[in-house]
C-alpha positions in Angstrom: 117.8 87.0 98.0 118.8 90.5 97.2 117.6 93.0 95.1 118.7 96.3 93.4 116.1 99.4 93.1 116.6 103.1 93.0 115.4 105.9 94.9 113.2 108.9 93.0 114.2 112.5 93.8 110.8 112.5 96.0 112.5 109.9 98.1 110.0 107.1 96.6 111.3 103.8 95.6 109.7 100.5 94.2 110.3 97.0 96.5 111.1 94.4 93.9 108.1 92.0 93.3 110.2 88.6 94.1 111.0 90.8 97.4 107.4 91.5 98.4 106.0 88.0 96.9 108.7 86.4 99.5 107.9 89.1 102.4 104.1 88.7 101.6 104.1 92.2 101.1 100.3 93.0 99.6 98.8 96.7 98.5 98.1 98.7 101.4 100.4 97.4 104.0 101.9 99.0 106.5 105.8 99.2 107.0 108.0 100.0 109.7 111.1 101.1 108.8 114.1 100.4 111.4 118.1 101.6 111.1 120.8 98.6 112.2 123.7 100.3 112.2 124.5 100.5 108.4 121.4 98.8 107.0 117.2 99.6 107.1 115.3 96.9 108.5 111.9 96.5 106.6 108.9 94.9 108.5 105.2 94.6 107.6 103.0 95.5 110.6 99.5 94.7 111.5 98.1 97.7 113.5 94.7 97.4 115.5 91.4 98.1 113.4 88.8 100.7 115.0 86.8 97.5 115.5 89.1 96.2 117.9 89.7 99.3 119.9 86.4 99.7 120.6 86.1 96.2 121.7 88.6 96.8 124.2 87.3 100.2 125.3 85.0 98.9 127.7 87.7 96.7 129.6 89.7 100.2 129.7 87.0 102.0 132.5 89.6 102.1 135.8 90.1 105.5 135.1 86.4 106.8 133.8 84.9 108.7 136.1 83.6 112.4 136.0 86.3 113.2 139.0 89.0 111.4 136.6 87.8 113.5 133.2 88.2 117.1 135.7 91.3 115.9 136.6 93.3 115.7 133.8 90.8 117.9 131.4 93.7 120.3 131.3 96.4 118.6 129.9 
């Protein structure tokens, strides 16, 4: 399937709606954008919800200790 759109002066374009029906593109996605040589690669991405980092923040303890925190405090 291909498609034909135009870019605004702001750099802003529109994805053609039989292009995001078939990509299951939906309001507020997020897209990654990736160069191939002489074509842009378009991807929707899912990217991890506070809810789910903070689930996982108590698995993350090896290094979470006062001596740890003084160490690198400075960088």
């Amino acid at each position: 399937m291909m498609q034909i759109a135009k870019i605004t002066s702001k750099g802003q374009t529109t994805i053609p709606a039989s292009i995001r029906k078939a990509a299951k593109f939906e309001n507020g996605d997020t897209l990654l954008f990736e160069m191939k040589e002489d074509y842009v690669m378009l991807k929707k991405i899912t990217l991890p919800s506070d809810d789910y980092l903070k689930s996982i923040s108590a698995t993350l303890n090896e290094w979470n200790s006062p001596e740890d925190e003084e160490a690198w405090r400075e960088l």
